[in-house]
C-alpha angles and dihedrals in degrees: 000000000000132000150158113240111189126231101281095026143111145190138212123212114192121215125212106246099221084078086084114083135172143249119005129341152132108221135153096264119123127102127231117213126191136170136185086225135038115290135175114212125199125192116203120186118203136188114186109193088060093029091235130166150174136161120182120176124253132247124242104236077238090071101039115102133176105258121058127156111219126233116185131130135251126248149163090295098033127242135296139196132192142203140206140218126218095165147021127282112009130165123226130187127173114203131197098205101312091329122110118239102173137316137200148174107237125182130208107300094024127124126206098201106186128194117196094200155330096265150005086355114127122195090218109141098025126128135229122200123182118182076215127045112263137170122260132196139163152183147110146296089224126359128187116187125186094344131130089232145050082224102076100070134134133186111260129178131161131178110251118239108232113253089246090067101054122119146213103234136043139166116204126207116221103231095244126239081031107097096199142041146166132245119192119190133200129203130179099197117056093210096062120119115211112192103213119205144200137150098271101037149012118203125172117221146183107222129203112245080269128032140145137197144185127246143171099182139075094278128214122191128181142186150178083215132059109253129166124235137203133196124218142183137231125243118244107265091050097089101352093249127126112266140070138215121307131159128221121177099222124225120232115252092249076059093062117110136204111233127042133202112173150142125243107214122255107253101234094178145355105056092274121212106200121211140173137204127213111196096184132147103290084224093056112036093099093072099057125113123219132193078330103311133086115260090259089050096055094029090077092060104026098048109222117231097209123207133172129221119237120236130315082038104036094124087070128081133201108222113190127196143177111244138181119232129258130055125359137168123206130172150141116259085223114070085202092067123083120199132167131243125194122176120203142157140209123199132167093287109358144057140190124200125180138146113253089225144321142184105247076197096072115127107262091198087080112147138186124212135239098263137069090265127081129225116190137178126165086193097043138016111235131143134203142208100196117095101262133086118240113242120238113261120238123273133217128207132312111251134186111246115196127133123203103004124153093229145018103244090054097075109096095165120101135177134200104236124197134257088262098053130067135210118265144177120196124185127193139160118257117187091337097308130106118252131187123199122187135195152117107269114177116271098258082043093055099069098058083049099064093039087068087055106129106201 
């Protein structure tokens, strides 16, 4: 299938839906998608006769590694997760602990679809390892979270962000007028400690590799660890507002962007009610654009729901809107400034939650300092204690960043270069086979570089 879709525009394909299959397999089902611009791609599952409904985004292959650790949630028909093959040939293996679950070769186009059980199971805490990057996503048939009956359940699925892209530091949004959420965190050392945060109360824990709480305020967890977090809702009775369970995995604030193109999903049932929150600097939330007017311009029409984040984080704020569905553009007008987005809906029994973009590259070194006020680089570390926040440096481009590989598809290692450095692929001979390296040298570096090229 091939066509043109215009600057503001947008396109639904629409997948038959006897693509989907039960219980475990390996089959030729993925789709590859592949544009000569940058595009951002959502994928919505639907199910009419139960008004359910999910959409996650979906990962660039550039951001996609071999080793990923699942978080999903159990329900009435199990969990599933499901992987998916870029190139040929590629071993997969899912572990509980050390133990085997299952392993398989897939190929490009294939699929390795994996049930943990018939009922009430949930794949939470196992690992997947590829010899080969893959994607991996997860979720449930029917989820029900927090409710008084079995009754009160939704679909919900989100790609899974690879371990070596967790971060340290997160702020979550609460999915107003929701007055609850979950919040599920993963950990691959035991002996990591995660501070957890809201504006009533901070308490430092020691999860387990996998635990969950409840919350009904703006969240902020820390660590001195990486540790990978996942958002939830709530089902329906849990509170008697509108909306059902979703599941979103959450980027780390170093993983926050500046500029935002994305697509808010088409409500098929329910009556949905779309929303998006901003978590962007309080000094500096005046100065972002939004769908092509400053926030006090579409403020007046689009009503903010303003929240504010708790320590270490209290010189953020959480700004939520209405919105329509269908194309939007949101940015800062500095290109030195990072926010969140995250898009979500509510309708009578059913709910979607995903993050508008991210950069899986952010520097996951990020700190705060001691006082109420946060410093934060994604080039350098550095802390303050004046009363201003740092902006964030400048970024080049993302490179991939690979040395001695057989072929070029099989680097999934990328790295943010600065403004100073360009991308580069050089590739040599080396004892009669064909290797490939990959980087960002500097631009007077890059010449010499080529030169050495052996074709």
């Amino acid at each position: 299938m091939h066509f043109n879709i215009p600057h503001g525009g947008g396109k639904t394909v629409k997948i038959d839906p006897k693509i989907q299959k039960y219980g475990t397999f390996v089959g030729s089902r993925g789709i590859r998608i592949t544009s000569n611009n940058d595009i951002s791609v959502i994928f919505t599952n639907t199910y009419d006769t139960d008004n359910t409904i999910d959409s996650c985004n979906i990962i660039l292959v550039a951001n996609i590694a071999r080793n990923y650790t699942i978080s999903s949630y159990s329900s009435i028909y199990g969990s599933v997760l499901l992987v998916a093959g870029v190139t040929n040939d590629t071993n997969v293996t899912i572990f509980n602990g050390t133990d085997v679950l299952y392993s398989a070769i897939i190929n490009l186009f294939d699929v390795l679809q994996y049930r943990s059980c018939v009922t009430s199971c949930d794949v939470t805490g196992i690992r997947v390892i590829a010899d080969k990057p893959v994607s991996v996503s997860s979720g449930s048939t029917y989820a029900a979270l927090l409710t008084n009956s079995g009754a009160r359940g939704d679909y919900i699925v989100s790609e899974m962000h690879p371990l070596k892209t967790w971060s340290r530091t997160y702020i979550v949004s609460p999915v107003l007028p929701k007055t609850a959420f979950v919040s599920r965190i993963l950990v691959e050392n035991s002996f990591s400690s995660v501070t957890v945060s809201n504006i009533s109360e901070s308490y430092r824990l020691t999860p387990s590799s996998s635990s969950q709480y409840f919350e009904t305020e703006a969240l902020v967890l820390t660590s001195d660890h990486p540790f990978s977090l996942t958002q939830y809702g709530v089902s329906y009775d849990s509170d008697d507002n509108s909306g059902n369970p979703f599941m979103t995995v959450v980027p780390g604030v170093d993983q926050y962007i500046n500029n935002y193109i994305f697509t808010v999903p088409h409500g098929y049932y329910g009556n949905l009610k779309q929303y998006v929150s901003l978590i962007v600097p309080k000094m500096y939330k005046d100065s972002l654009v939004l769908d092509g007017m400053s926030l006090h311009v579409y403020n007046q029409t689009n009503r903010a729901k303003i929240l504010d984040d708790p320590a270490p984080f209290d010189t953020y704020t959480i700004l939520t809107f209405r919105v329509n569905e269908g194309y939007h553009h949101f940015y800062h007008s500095s290109e030195k400034v990072t926010f969140g987005v995250f898009v979500y809906g509510h309708g009578y029994f059913l709910s979607y939650g995903f993050f508008a973009g991210y950069d899986l590259n952010g520097d996951c070194r990020i700190q705060t300092s001691t006082s109420t006020t946060t410093s934060i680089s994604t080039s350098t570390m550095t802390s303050s204690t004046t009363s201003s926040t740092s902006l964030l440096q400048p970024r080049g481009q993302m490179c991939y960043n690979c040395e001695e590989f057989s072929h070029v598809d099989l680097c999934d290692t990328v790295k943010q270069c600065s403004k100073q450095e360009v991308c580069f692929t050089e590739r040599y001979e080396d004892s009669g086979q064909t290797k490939f390296k990959t980087g960002c040298p500097l631009q007077n570096v890059r010449i010499s570089l080529l030169h050495r090229v052996k074709l």
